[in-house]
C-alpha positions in Angstrom: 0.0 0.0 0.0 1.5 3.6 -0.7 2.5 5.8 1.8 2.2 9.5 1.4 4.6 11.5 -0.4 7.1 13.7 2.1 7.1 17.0 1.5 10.7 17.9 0.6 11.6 20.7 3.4 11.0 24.3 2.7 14.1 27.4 2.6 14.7 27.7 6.3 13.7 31.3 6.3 10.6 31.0 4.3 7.7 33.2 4.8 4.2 31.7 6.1 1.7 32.9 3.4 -2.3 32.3 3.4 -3.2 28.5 2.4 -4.1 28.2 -1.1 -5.2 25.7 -2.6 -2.3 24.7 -5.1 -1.5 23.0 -7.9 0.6 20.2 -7.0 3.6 18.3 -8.2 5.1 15.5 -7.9 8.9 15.1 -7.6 10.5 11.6 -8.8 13.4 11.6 -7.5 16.5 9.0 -7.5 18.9 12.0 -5.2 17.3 14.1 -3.1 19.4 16.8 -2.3 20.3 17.0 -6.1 16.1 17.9 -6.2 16.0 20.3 -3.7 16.9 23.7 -5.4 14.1 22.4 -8.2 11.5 22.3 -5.2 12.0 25.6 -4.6 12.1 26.9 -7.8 9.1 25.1 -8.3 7.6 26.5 -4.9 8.3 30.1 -6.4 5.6 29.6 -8.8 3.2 28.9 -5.8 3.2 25.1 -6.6 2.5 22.7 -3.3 5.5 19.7 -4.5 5.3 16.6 -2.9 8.5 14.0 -3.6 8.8 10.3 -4.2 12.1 8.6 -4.1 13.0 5.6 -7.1 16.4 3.5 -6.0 16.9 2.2 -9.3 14.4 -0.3 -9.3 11.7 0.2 -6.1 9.6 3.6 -6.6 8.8 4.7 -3.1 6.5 7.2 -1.0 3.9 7.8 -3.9 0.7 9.3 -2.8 -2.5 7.6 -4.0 -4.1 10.6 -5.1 -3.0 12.0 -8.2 -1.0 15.4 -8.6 -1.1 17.8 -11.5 1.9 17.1 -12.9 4.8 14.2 -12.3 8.8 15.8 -12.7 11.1 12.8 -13.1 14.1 14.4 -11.7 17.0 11.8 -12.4 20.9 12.1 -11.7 21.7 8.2 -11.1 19.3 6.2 -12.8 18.3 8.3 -16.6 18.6 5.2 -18.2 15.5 3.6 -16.3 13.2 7.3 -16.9 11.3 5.6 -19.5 10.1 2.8 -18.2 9.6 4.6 -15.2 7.2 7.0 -16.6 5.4 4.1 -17.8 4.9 2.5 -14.5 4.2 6.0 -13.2 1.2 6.9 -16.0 -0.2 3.4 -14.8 -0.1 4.4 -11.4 -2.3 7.7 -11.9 -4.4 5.8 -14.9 -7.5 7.5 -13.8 -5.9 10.8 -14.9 -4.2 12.4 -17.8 -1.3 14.2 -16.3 1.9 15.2 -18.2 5.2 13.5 -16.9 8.3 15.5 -17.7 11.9 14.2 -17.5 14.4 16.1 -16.5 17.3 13.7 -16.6 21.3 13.8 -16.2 22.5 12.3 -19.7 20.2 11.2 -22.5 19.4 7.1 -23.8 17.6 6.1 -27.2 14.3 5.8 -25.7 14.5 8.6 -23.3 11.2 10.9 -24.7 9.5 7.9 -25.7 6.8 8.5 -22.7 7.1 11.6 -21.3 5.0 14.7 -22.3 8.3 16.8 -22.5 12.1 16.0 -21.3 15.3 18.1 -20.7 18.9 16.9 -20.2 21.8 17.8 -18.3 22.9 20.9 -18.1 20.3 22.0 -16.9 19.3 25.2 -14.4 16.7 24.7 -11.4 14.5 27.1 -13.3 14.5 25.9 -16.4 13.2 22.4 -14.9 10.7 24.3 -13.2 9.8 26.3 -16.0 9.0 23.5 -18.4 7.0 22.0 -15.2 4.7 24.4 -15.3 4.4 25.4 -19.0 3.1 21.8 -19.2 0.7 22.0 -16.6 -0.9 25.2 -18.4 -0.9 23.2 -21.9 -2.6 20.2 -20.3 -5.2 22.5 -18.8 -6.0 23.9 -21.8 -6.2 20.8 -23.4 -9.1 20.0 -21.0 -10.7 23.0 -21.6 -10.8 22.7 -25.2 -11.9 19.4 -24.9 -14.9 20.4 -22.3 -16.0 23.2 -25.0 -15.7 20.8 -27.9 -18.4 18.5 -26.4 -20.7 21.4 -25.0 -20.5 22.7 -28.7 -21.6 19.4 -30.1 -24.5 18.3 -27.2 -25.9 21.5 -26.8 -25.5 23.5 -29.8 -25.3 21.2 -32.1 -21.7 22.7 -33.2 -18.5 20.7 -34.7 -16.0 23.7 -35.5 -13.1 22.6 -36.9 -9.7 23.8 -34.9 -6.4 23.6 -36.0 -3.8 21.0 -36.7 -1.3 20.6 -34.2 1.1 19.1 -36.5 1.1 22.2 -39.1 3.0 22.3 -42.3 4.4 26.0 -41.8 8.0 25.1 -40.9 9.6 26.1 -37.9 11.6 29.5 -38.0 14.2 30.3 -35.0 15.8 33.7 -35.1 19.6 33.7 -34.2 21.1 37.0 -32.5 24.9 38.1 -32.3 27.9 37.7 -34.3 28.2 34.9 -36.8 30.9 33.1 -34.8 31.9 30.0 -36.4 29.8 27.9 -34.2 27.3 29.7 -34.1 27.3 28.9 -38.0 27.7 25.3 -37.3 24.0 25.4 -35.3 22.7 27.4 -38.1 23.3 24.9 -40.8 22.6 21.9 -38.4 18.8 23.6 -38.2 18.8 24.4 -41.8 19.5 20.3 -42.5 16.7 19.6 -40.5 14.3 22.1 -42.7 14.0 25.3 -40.1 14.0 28.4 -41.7 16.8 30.3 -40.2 17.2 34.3 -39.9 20.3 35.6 -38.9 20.1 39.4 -36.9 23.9 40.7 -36.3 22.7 44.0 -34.2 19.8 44.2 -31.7 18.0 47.0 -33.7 18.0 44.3 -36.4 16.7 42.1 -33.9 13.9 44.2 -32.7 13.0 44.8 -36.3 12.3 41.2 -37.1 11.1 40.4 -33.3 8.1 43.0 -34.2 7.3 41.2 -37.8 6.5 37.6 -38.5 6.2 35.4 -35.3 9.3 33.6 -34.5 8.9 30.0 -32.5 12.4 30.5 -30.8 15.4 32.8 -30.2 18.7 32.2 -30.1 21.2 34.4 -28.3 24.8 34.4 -28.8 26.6 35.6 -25.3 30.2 33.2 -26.0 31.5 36.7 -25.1 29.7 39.0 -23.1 26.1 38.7 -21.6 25.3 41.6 -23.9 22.6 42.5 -25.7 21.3 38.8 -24.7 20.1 40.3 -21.5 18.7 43.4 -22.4 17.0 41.3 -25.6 15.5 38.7 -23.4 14.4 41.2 -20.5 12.5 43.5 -23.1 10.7 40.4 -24.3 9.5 39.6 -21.2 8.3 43.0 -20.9 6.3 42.4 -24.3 2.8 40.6 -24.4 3.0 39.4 -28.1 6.6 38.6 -27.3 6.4 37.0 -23.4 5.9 33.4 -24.5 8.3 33.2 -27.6 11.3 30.8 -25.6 15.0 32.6 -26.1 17.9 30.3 -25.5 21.5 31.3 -24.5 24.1 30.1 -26.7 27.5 29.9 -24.0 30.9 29.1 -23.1 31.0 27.1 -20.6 34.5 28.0 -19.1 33.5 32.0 -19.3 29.7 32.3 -18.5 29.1 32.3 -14.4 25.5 34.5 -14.8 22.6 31.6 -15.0 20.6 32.4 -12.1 20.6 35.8 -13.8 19.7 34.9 -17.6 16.9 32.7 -16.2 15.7 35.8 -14.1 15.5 37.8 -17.4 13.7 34.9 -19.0 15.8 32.6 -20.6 14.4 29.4 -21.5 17.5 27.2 -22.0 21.1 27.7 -21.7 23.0 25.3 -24.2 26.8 25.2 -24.0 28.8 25.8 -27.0 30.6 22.2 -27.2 27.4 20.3 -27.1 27.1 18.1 -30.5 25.4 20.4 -33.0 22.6 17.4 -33.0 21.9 17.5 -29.2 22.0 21.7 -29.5 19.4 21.5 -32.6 17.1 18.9 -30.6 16.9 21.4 -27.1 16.0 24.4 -29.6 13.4 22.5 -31.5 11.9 20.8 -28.3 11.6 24.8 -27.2 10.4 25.8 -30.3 7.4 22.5 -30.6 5.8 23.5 -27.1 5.6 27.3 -28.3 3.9 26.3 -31.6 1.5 23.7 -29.8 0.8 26.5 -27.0 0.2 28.8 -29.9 -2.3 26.6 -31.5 -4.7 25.9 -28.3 -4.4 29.8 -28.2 -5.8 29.7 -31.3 -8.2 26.9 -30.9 -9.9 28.1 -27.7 -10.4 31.7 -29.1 -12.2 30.1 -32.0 -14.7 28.0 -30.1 -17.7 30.6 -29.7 -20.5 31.3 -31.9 -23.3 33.7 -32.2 -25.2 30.7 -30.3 -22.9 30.8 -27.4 -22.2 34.5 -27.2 -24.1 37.6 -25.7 -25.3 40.2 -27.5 -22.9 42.3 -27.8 -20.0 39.5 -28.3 -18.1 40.3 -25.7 -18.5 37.3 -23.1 -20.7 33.4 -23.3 -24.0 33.6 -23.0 -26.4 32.2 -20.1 -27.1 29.3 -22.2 -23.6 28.5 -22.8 -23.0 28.8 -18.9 -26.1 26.8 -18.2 -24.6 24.1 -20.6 -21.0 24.0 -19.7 -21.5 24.2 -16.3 -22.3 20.2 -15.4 -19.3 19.1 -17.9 -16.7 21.3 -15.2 -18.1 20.5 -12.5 -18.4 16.3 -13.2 -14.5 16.8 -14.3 -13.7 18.2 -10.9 -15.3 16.2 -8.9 -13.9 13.0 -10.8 -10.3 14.7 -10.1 -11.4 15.7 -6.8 -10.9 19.7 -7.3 -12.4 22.9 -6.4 -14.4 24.8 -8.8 -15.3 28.5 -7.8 -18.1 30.4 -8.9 -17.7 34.3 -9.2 -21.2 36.7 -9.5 -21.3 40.6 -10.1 -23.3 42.7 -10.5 -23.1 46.3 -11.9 -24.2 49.8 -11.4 -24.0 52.6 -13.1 -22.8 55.6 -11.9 -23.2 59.5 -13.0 -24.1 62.7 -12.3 -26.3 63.5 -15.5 -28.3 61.4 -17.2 -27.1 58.2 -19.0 -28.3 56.9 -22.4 -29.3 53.2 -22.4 -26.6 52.6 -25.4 -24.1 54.0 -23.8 -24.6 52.1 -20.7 -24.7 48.7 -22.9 -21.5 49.7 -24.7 -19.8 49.8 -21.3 -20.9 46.5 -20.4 -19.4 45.3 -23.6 -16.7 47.0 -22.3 -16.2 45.5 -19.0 -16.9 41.9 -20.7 -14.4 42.1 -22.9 -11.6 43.2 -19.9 -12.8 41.2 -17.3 -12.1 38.2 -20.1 -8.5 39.5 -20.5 -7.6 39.5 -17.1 -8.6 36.3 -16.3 -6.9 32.7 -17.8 -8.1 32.0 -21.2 -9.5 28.6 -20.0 -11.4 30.4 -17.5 -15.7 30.8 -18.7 -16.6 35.0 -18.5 -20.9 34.7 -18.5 -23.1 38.0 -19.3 -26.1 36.5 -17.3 -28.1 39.5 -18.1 -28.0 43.1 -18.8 -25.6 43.7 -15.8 -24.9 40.9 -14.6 -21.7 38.3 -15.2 -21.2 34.7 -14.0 -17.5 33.7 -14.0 -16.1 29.9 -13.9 -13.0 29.2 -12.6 -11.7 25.0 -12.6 -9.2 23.8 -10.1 -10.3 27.0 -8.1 -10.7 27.8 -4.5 -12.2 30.2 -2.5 -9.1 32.1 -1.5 -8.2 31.8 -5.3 -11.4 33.4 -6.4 -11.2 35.9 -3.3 -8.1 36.9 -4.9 -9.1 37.1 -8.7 -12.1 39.2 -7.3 -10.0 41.9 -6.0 -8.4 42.3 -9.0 -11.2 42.2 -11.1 -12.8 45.1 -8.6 -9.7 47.1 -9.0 -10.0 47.5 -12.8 -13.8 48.5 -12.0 -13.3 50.7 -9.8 -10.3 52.5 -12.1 -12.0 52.3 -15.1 -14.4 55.2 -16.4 -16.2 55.7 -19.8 -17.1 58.1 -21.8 -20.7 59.8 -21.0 -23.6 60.4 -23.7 -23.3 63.6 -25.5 -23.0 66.7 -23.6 -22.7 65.3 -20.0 -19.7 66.8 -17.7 -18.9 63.7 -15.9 -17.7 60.3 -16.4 -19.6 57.1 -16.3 -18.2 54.2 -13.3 -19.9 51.4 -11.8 -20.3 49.8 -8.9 -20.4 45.8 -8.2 -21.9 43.8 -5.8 -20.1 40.6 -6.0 -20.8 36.8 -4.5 -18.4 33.8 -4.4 -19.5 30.2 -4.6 -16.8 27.4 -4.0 -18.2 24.0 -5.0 -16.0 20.6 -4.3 -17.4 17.5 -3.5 -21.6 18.8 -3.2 -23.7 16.3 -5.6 -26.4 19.4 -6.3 -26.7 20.1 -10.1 -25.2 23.1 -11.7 -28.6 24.6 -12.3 -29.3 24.6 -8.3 -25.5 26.0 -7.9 -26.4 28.7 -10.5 -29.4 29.9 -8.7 -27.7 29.6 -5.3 -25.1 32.2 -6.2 -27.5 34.5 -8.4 -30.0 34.5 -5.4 -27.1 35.5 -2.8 -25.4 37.7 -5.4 -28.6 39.6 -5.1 -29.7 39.4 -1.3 -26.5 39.3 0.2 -23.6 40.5 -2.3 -20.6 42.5 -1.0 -19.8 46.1 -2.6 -17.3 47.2 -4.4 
């Protein structure tokens, strides 16, 4: 029978923050202390990590329940990962769940089942990273999925979405001087049919950063950590550019700045006399999970209709709500989450008199940011004229509590423009009403009118 995972020990001057329900990983591990700094990378990103220990052939301490994601973390046994993640996936067989190794040297079958894999060297960060990058894509995934079969039972819908396989062929931009190997990579990518643009400056850089979408970036810094840095950093700072993945092409004898590249957001850090084959496969690995997270971007943005819509187009209607409801909440129960339920209600406010298309036209506008703060995967309902029913999966009430406050921030900062000739803005107000369901057997419809009925007798203000 399994015993329960130990928690590997938390930074001995750690902070006590509010409990949160988190999403939670689990760390197979065949060294411990060699795992520790990725735990608390991994605890940066607010993930609760658990750890299981494999000796080589007996796999150890692993919780019954499954968690949201499985890191193999191996130093002494990469050989064994596959097989591993096999006997892992069969252990958690009641859940899809992505299984990442992270492992010291590579073998022949080494990705053959896991989700995603990254070899030595490799930073704390970088592991952790790719952890949670694959948590989001499997979430997504399910969403997709969830929407897919709402579309078909209730609406009678079959969109199409994209391939995930798509015959555009990759395209990497390199940046820095054409140093020899740098040239070697080049045409090692170029043999395997990625089209290749070369930017010598970082204005030239920028240039082609702000055209064509690239699915990765590669930085030369053999010589000095600049511009990488300041490259890197500005993409960060960019939302079309935050998810491209840049990679740090180094010496390993001169470059002592990882903890600072990754800070800046560096995916990968690849070491100039790695074969040009294993340098090619870490860039391309980068560049697949960009193009996949890309393309459920795409997909999820394309499933709404007229049918599923409001009028105004700016969030899912009622009926959608009313539909999609039961399919999240049969999926949390069977993986034994929290799903929260978020109502508000809005008021307008103004010192002259408001025209009823001007107040509608703010809705719309409210819709369309409340959808934009909150996780694409997430369900933004207009209810009615001014009312909105959010849906958040794998959510808690301290979670919601703390997507709420946000949400009332940008209300409360927000103003619109007033019908013709009035002196003063137009705000609202919100009353607001949380609902956390976990394990209650009542049916979405009475959940529904649970939280409508106490968003209107008992809602907090604004």
């Amino acid at each position: 029978m399994p015993i329960p995972a130990a928690n590997i020990p938390t930074d001995k001057f750690a902070k006590a923050k509010p409990r949160l329900r988190q999403t939670r990983v689990l760390i197979v591990s065949d060294h411990p202390t060699e795992s520790r700094d990725v735990a608390s990378n991994l605890r940066r990103l607010e993930l609760d990590v658990q750890l299981a220990l494999f000796d080589g052939k007996t796999l150890s301490a692993i919780p019954k329940q499954a968690p949201d994601a499985v890191l193999c973390h191996l130093t002494d046994y990469a050989e064994r990962g596959s097989h591993l993640a096999k006997v892992i996936r069969s252990h958690f067989c009641s859940r899809a769940l992505p299984i990442i190794g992270a492992m010291s040297r590579p073998s022949p079958d080494a990705s053959n089942e896991f989700d995603s894999t990254l070899f030595a060297p490799m930073h704390a960060s970088q592991i952790a990273n790719r952890v949670n990058a694959m948590i989001r894509l499997g979430v997504m995934e399910n969403e997709i999925t969830r929407r897919l079969e709402t579309l078909a039972e209730s609406f009678d819908e079959h969109p199409q979405i994209g391939d995930m396989t798509p015959d555009r062929r990759f395209r990497v931009l390199f940046i820095g001087k054409a140093s020899p190997a740098f040239m070697v990579i080049i045409n090692a990518l170029q043999d395997k049919g990625v089209d290749v643009v070369a930017a010598f400056t970082s204005f030239s850089a920028f240039d082609y950063l702000h055209g064509d979408p690239f699915d990765a970036v590669v930085m030369n810094a053999l010589e000095q950590t600049e511009p990488a840095f300041s490259i890197s950093e500005a993409m960060r700072r960019n939302s079309k550019l935050f998810h491209t993945p840049t990679l740090f092409l180094i010496d390993k004898d001169v470059f002592q700045d990882h903890d600072a590249a990754y800070d800046r957001g560096a995916r990968d850090i690849i070491t100039v006399d790695a074969e040009p084959e294993e340098i090619s496969g870490r860039i391309l690995e980068l560049a697949n999970y960009h193009r996949v997270h890309e393309q459920l971007k795409s997909d999820i943005f394309a499933l709404t209709s007229d049918s599923t819509r409001d009028r105004s187009g700016s969030a899912f209607s009622q009926a959608f709500m009313t539909a999609h409801l039961p399919r999240l909440l049969d999926d949390a129960k069977a993986a034994n989450l929290p799903l929260a339920l978020i109502g508000l209600t809005l008021t307008p406010v103004s010192t002259d008199p408001v025209e009823p298309k001007t107040i509608a036209a703010a809705y719309a506008q409210i819709a369309s940011l409340i959808g934009n703060l909150v996780r694409m995967q997430d369900v933004v309902c207009r209810w009615d004229d001014e009312t909105f029913v959010l849906a958040f999966y794998d959510t808690d009430q301290s979670q919601a509590e703390r997507i709420l406050t946000r949400i009332k921030a940008l209300i409360d900062c927000s103003a619109y423009e007033n019908s013709a000739g009035s002196t003063s803005a137009l705000t609202f107000t919100a009353q607001s009403s949380i609902l956390e369901i976990s394990t209650d057997i009542r049916s979405a419809e009475v959940h529904l009118s649970d939280l409508i009925a106490d968003l209107r007798e008992n809602g907090s203000s604004a």
